[in-house]
C-alpha positions, 0 to 999 in steps of 0.5 A: 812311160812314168809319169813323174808329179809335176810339184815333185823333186824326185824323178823317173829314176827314184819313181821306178825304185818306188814301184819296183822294190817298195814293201816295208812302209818305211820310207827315206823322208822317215829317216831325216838324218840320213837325207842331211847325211846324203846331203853332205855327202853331195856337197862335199864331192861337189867341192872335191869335184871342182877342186880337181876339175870334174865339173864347173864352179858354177854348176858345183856352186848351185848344187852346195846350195842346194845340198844346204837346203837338204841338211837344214831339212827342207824338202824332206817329203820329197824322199820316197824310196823305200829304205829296205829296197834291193839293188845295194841302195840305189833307189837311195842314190838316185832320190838324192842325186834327183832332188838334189838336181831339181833344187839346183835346177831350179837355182839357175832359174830352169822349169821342171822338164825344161832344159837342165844344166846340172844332171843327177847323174853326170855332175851330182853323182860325179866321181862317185857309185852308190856304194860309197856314197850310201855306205859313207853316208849311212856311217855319217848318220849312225856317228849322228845320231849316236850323239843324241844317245850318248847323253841318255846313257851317261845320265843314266849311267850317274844315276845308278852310281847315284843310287848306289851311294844312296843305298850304301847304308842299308842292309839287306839279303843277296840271291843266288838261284832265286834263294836267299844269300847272305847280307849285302848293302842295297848300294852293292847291288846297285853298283853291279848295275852302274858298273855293268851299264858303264862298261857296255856305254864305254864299248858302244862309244868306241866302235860307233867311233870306228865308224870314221873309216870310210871307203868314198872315193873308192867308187863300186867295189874298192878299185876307184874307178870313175873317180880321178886321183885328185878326187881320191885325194881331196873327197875326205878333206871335203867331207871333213870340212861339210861334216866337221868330223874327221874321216879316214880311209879303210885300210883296204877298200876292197874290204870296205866294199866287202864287209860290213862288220863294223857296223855289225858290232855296232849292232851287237854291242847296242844287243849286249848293252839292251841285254843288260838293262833287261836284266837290271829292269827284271831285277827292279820288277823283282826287288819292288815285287809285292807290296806284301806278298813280295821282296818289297825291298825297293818302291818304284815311282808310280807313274799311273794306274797299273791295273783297270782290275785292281784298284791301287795297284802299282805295276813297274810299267816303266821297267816292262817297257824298256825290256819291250824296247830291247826285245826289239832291238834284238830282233833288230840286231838279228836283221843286221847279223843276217847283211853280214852273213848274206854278202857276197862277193866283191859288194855286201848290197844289203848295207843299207838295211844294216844302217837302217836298223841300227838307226831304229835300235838308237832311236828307240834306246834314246826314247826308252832310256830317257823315260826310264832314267827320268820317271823311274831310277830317279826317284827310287827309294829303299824300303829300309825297314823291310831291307832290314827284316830281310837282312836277318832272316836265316840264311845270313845268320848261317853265314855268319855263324859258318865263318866263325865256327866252320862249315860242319859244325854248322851244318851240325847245328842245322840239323839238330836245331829249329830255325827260331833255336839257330836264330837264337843262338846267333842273336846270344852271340854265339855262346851258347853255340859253343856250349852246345859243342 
């Protein structure tokens, strides 16, 4: 027999799931927004439940008070299940049915092991399965904590537009293959990073957004069954009203039950932008490379000392840590590619590690981008005079001369002249050029 603390919250249930099917150390009070969004949930099918006459007004009225409590975050220690926890997210159900009957419990002025009018299961849980409440709430939460990255991305966003304009005067080289290229504006340069960032932002906000289609009230697999048709016809009224987001019902259930491939490409555009920003931090690691033995084309802001070895040296610690924060947010996403593929059947069980993983890729995103935003592309700044040097060594001079006089005759000229002769007669205007022809 389980011996539940007396102090507790949770019951035998949620106790049970923490001795049977804990392992990673991260648990449900670890993950606050998803307890408020379980807690919506809950209160929203208390008010659809009373509406269509499965529980009692006062029952339905002491269990809202305490889902209150919940979404203002109290009590958020007594959720202990580990998050990744086989059984499609039960333990997850019953932490919060537990609690959420304790608290209302506790309303009506009942002791803890003594006579309890609200069951977790029978009137929290009313109308409801696992499935739908942890799939729901889990697209609740994303959709939530989804708010909180969508500024980062914006400032950053008007920050590379920013510099982009900035650098738009200075004239430096292009790369192609690590070699020089011919001229190009900074601000060019700039610009594919602002555009590139824009599109993925765009993108991610658009499938984080069809996360509004939800399967509540479709109970285990899709059929609805346990829930009576007023329920099915009220419960997204209700969670509208608790959430002030607008929800509606997946096309097909069955599918919801099924697949989890919306939040799959929610994952996946996260990887593909988190993709991009490692390229664009690799290229600031780059264009700020040196100071003398390198393209020193752009300083970054120095933030602290780079080195415990060299005195006044300068790293670009801030772009390396954003390219580690997307380095985890691939391993990240991999784990989520891998619930989608390993569902089965008539209810995809690990649903729950797809969410909770694309919380960890948002969070860790919103940090990182912050600090890149704000303690480096801010404050970036052209090296103008190295910029202009590099925008007249030989390689741009070749281009020049190529779209005036054509690519054989130039690459003649190359293989008649020195490098310092072709720069020359480029710098005469191309006189002598002709001369020489």
């Amino acid at each position: 027999m389980l011996e539940v603390p007396l102090d507790a919250l949770y019951g035998v249930q949620t106790m049970r799931s923490v001795q049977n099917l804990s392992f990673s150390g991260h648990l449900l009070s670890q993950y606050p927004q998803y307890i408020k969004s379980l807690a919506m949930v809950k209160k929203a099918a208390a008010l659809a439940n009373v509406e269509s006459q499965e529980i009692n007004g006062l029952i339905a009225n002491q269990i809202n008070k305490a889902c209150d409590k919940l979404i203002e975050g109290e009590y958020q220690q007594h959720f202990i299940v580990d998050v990744y926890h086989g059984g499609g997210g039960i333990g997850t159900n019953m932490n919060i049915n537990e609690v959420v009957a304790n608290l209302a419990n506790e309303s009506f002025g009942e002791k803890r092991g003594t006579y309890s009018p609200v069951h977790p299961t029978t009137h929290v849980n009313a109308s409801q399965s696992t499935s739908d409440v942890c799939h729901t709430a889990m697209r609740l939460s994303i959709l939530k904590q989804y708010k909180l990255l969508d500024p980062v991305l914006k400032v950053v966003v008007d920050l590379l537009n920013q510099k982009a304009k900035e650098f738009m005067s200075v004239k430096t080289i292009s790369r192609t293959c690590l070699q020089d290229g011919m001229q190009i504006r900074l601000g060019d340069t700039f610009s594919g990073y602002a555009a590139v960032i824009e599109r993925r932002y765009s993108t991610l906000k658009r499938v984080v957004s069809d996360l509004k289609q939800i399967n509540l009230g479709g109970t285990v697999i899709g059929s609805g069954i346990g829930s009576s048709e007023s329920y099915r016809n009220t419960i997204l009224e209700k969670l509208t009203e608790v959430t002030g987001i607008e929800f509606i019902h997946r096309k097909n259930l069955y599918d919801a039950a099924q697949n989890i491939d919306d939040l799959v490409e929610v994952s996946q555009q996260i990887s593909i932008l988190a993709t991009c920003l490692v390229k664009i931090a690799k290229d600031l690691r780059l264009l700020s490379s040196g100071p003398e033995a390198g393209f020193f084309e752009i300083s970054l802001p120095s933030v602290q000392s780079g080195s415990s070895f060299f005195p006044g040296k300068v790293n670009p610690v801030v772009p390396e840590t954003l390219i580690q924060c997307c380095f985890q947010i691939f391993g990240h996403d991999r784990a989520v590619q891998a619930t989608l593929e390993h569902g089965e059947l008539n209810l995809n069980v690990f649903e729950s590690a797809a969410g909770i993983n694309i919380l960890e890729e948002m969070k860790m995103l919103e940090k990182s981008l912050d600090i890149f935003a704000e303690k480096c592309l801010r404050d970036i700044t052209a090296n103008n005079e190295r910029c202009n040097e590099l925008s007249k060594s030989f390689i741009p001079i070749v281009v020049d001369l190529k779209e005036k006089y054509g690519y054989e005759a130039v690459s003649k000229l190359i293989n008649e002249k020195s490098k310092s002769e072709v720069k020359s007669l480029s710098y005469g205007g191309g006189d002598q050029f002709e001369t020489s022809q």
